[in-house]
SEDREN-706786 format. One record per residue: y, x, z of N, C-alpha, C in turn; residue in one letter; residue number from 1. Coordinates in steps of 0.2 Angstrom, whole numbers, padded with zeros to 4 digits. Atoms other than C-alpha are relative to their C-alpha. Layout:
N
n_v, n_u, n_w, ca_v, ca_u, ca_w, c_v, c_u, c_w, res, n
Y, X, Z, Y, X, Z, Y, X, Z, A, NUM
...
END
This chain:
86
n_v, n_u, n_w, ca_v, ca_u, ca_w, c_v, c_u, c_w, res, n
0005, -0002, -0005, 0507, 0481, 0030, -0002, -0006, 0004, X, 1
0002, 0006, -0004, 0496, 0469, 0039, -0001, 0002, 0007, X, 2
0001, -0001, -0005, 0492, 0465, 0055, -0004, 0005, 0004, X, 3
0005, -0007, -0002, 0478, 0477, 0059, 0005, 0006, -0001, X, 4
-0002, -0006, 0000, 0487, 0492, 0052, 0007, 0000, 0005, X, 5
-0005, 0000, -0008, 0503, 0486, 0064, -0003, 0003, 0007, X, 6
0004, -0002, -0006, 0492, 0487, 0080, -0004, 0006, -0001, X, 7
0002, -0007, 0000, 0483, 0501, 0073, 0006, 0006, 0003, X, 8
-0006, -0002, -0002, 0499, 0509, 0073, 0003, 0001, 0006, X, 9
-0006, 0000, -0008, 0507, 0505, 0090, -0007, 0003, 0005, X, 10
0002, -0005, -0003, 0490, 0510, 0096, 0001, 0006, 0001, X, 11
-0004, -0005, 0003, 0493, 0526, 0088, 0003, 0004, 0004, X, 12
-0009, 0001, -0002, 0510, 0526, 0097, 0000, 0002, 0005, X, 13
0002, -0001, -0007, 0504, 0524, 0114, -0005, 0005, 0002, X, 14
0007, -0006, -0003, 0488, 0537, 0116, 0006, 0007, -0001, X, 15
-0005, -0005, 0000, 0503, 0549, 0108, 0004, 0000, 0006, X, 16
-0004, 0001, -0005, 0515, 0543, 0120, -0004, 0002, 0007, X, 17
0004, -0004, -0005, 0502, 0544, 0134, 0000, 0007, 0001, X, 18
0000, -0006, 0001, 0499, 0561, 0130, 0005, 0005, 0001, X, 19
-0008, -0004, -0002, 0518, 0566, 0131, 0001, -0002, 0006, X, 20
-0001, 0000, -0008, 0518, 0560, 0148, -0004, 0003, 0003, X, 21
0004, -0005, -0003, 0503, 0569, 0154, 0003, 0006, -0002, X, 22
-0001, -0007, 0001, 0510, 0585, 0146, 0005, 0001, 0006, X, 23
-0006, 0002, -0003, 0526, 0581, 0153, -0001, 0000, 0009, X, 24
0003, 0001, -0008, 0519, 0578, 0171, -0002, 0008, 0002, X, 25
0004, -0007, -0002, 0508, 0594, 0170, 0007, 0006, 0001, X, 26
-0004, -0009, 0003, 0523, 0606, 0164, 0004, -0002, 0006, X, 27
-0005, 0002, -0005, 0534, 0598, 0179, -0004, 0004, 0006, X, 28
0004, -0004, -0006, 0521, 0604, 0191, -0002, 0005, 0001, X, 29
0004, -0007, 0003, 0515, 0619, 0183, 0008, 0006, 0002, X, 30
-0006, -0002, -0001, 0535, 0622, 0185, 0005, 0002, 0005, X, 31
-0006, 0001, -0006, 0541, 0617, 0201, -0004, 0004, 0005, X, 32
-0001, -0005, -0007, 0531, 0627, 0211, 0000, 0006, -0001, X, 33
-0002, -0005, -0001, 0535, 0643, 0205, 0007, 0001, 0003, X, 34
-0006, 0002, -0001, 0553, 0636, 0206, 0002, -0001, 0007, X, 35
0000, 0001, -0006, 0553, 0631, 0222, -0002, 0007, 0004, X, 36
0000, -0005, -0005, 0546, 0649, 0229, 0005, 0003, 0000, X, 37
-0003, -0002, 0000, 0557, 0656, 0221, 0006, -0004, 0003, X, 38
-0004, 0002, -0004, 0571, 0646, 0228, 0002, -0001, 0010, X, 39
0002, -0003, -0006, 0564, 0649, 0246, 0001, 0005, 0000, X, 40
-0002, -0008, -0003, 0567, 0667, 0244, 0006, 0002, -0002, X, 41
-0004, -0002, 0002, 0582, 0666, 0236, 0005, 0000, 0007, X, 42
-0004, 0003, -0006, 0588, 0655, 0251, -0001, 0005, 0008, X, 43
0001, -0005, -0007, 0582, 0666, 0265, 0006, 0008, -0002, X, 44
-0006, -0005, 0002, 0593, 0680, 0254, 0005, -0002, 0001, X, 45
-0010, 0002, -0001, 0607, 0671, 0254, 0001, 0001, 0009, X, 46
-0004, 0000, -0008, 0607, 0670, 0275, -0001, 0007, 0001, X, 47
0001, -0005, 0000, 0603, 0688, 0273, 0005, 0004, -0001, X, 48
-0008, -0003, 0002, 0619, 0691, 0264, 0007, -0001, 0002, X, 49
-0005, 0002, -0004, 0628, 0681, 0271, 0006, 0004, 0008, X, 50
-0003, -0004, -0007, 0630, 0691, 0287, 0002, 0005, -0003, X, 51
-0003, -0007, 0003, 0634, 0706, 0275, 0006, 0001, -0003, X, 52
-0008, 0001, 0003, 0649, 0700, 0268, 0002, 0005, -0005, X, 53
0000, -0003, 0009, 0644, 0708, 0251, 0003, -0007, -0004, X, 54
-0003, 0004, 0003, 0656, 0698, 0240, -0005, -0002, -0008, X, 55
0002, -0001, 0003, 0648, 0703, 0225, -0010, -0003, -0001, X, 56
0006, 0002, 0000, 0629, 0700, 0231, 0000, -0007, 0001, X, 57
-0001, 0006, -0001, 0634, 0685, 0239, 0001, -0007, -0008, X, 58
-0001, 0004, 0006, 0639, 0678, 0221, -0005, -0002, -0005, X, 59
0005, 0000, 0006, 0624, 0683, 0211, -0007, -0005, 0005, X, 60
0002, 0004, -0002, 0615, 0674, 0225, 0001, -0009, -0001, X, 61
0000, 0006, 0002, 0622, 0659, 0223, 0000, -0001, -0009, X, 62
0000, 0003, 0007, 0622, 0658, 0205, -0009, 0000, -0003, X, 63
0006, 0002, -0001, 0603, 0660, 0208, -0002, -0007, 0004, X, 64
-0001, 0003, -0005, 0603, 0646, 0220, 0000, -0004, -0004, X, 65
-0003, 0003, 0005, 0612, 0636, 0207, -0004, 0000, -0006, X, 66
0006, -0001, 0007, 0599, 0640, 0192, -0006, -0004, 0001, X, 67
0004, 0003, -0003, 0585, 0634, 0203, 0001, -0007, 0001, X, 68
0000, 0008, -0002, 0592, 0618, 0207, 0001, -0004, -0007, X, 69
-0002, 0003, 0004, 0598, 0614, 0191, -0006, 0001, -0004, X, 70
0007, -0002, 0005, 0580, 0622, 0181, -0005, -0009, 0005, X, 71
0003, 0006, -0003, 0573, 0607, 0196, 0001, -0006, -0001, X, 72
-0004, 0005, 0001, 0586, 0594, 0192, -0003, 0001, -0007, X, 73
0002, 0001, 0007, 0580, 0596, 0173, -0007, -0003, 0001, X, 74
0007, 0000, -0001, 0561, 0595, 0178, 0001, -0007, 0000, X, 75
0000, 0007, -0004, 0566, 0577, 0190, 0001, -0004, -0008, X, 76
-0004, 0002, 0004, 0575, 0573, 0173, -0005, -0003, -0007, X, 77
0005, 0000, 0002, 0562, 0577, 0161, -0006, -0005, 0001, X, 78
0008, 0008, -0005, 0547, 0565, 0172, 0003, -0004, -0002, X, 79
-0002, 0007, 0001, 0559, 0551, 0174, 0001, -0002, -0008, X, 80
-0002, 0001, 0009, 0563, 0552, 0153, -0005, -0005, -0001, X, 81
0006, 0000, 0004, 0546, 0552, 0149, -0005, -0007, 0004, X, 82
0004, 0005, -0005, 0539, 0540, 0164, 0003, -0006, 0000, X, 83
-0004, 0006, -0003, 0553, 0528, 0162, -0002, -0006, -0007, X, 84
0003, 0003, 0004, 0546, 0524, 0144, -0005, -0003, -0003, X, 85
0007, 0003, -0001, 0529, 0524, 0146, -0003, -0006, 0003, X, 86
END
């Protein structure tokens, strides 16, 4: 392969790569704030339940709680993948 088709290539490479980090950006943000509401209202139920000393509700709260941060933690995880190679 010669030089041209090299650099054709890696441009190639990059406008793809570009791409996957605009996706990648957009679906992060397209993501986090339904994620976030949802975690607002999780968290307002949790001091909700808390005073009820429902063991059972209490649990299924936090394992919401715990879903959202982790679905967030993935997103932060995701950008930085994708932004760190770009």
């Amino acid at each position: 392969m010669d030089r041209r088709g090299t650099e054709a290539d890696l441009e190639a490479l990059q406008r793809t790569n570009d791409r996957l980090v605009l996706l990648v950006e957009q679906l992060s943000h397209d993501l986090r704030n339904p994620i976030t509401a949802l975690l607002a209202s999780v968290e307002l139920l949790a001091d909700e339940t808390a005073a009820e000393a429902d063991p059972e509700l209490a649990k299924i709260v936090a394992n919401a709680l715990a879903s959202g941060h982790r679905m967030t933690a993935l997103l932060d995880d995701a950008l930085a993948q994708v932004t760190r190679r770009s």
